[in-house]
C-alpha positions in Angstrom: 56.6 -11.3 170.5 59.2 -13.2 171.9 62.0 -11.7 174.9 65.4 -12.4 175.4 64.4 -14.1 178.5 62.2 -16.6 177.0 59.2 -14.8 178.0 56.3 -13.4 175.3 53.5 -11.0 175.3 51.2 -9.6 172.1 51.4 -5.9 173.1 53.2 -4.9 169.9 50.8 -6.9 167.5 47.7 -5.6 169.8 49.0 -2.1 169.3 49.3 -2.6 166.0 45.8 -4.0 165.3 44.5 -1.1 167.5 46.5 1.4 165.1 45.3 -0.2 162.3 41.9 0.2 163.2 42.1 4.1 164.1 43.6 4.2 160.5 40.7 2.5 159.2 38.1 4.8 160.9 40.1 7.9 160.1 40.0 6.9 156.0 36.2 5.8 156.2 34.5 8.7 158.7 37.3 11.6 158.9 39.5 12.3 161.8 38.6 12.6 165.2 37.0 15.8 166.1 39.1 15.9 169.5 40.9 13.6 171.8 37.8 12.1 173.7 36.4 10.7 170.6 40.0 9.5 169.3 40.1 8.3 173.0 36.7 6.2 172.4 37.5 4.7 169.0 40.8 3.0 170.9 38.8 2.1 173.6 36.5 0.6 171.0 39.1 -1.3 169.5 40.5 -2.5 172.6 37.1 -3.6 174.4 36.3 -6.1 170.3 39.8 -7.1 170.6 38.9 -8.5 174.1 35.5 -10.0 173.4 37.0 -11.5 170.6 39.5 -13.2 172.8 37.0 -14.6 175.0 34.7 -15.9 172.6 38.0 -18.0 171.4 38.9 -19.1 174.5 35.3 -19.8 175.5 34.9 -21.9 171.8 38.5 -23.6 172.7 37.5 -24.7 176.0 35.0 -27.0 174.4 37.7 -28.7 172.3 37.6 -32.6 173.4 40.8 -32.5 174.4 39.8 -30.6 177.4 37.5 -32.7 178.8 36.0 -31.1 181.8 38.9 -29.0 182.6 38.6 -25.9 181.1 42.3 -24.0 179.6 41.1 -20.5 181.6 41.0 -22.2 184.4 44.3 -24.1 183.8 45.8 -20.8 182.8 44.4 -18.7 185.7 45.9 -21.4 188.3 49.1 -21.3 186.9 49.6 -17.1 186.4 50.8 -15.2 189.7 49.4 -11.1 189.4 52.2 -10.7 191.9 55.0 -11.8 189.2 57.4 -8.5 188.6 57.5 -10.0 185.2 53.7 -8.4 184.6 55.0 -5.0 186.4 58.0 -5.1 183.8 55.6 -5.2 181.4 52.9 -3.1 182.6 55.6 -0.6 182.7 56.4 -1.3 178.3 53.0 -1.3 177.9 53.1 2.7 179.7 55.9 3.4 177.4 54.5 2.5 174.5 50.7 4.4 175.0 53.2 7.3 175.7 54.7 7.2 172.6 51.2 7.2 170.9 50.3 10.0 173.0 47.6 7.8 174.5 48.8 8.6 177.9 50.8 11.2 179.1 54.4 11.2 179.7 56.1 11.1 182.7 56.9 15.4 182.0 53.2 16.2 181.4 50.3 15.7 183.9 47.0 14.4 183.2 45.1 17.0 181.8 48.1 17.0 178.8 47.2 14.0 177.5 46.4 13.2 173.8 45.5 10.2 172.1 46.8 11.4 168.8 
């Protein structure tokens, strides 16, 4: 969670919840029948993960402490999409779909990929 440089992100424990779920489908329904529908189960996973991030940071911005201000708004203000930090880490985040065969690597093309 946390780097050497002081900086964190949640991709491992994301990754891990999002592993954990495939598992969890897998044991209850079977294995995929092919990489599209392995392909939609992570997407699945990803797109509750999310909502469930909003609806806390949606339920936290009505904590009192707040006031009017809202902590998206506070958060979006002070985050740059330009930082080289977030292409660092888009860059792990590559690496590590790779390794899960959810994208391909940098020796296959496209139409190679698995999400197995």
């Amino acid at each position: 969670m946390f780097d050497s440089d002081g900086t964190f992100h949640f991709v491992p424990e994301l990754l891990q919840a999002v592993d954990a779920f495939v598992e969890g489908c897998e044991a209850a329904k079977g294995s995929p029948q092919n990489d599209l529908e392995r392909g939609l189960i992570i997407s699945y996973a990803l797109g509750t993960i999310r909502c469930d991030l909003e609806m806390i940071w949606e339920s936290l911005g009505s904590a009192p402490a707040f006031g009017t201000l809202h902590p998206r708004a506070v958060f979006e203000n002070c985050t740059d999409r330009d930082d080289p930090r977030a292409t660092t880490r888009r860059a792990m985040i590559e690496e590590e779909l790779q390794k899960r065969g959810w994208l391909p690597g940098a020796e296959e093309g496209p139409s190679e990929a698995s999400f197995g």
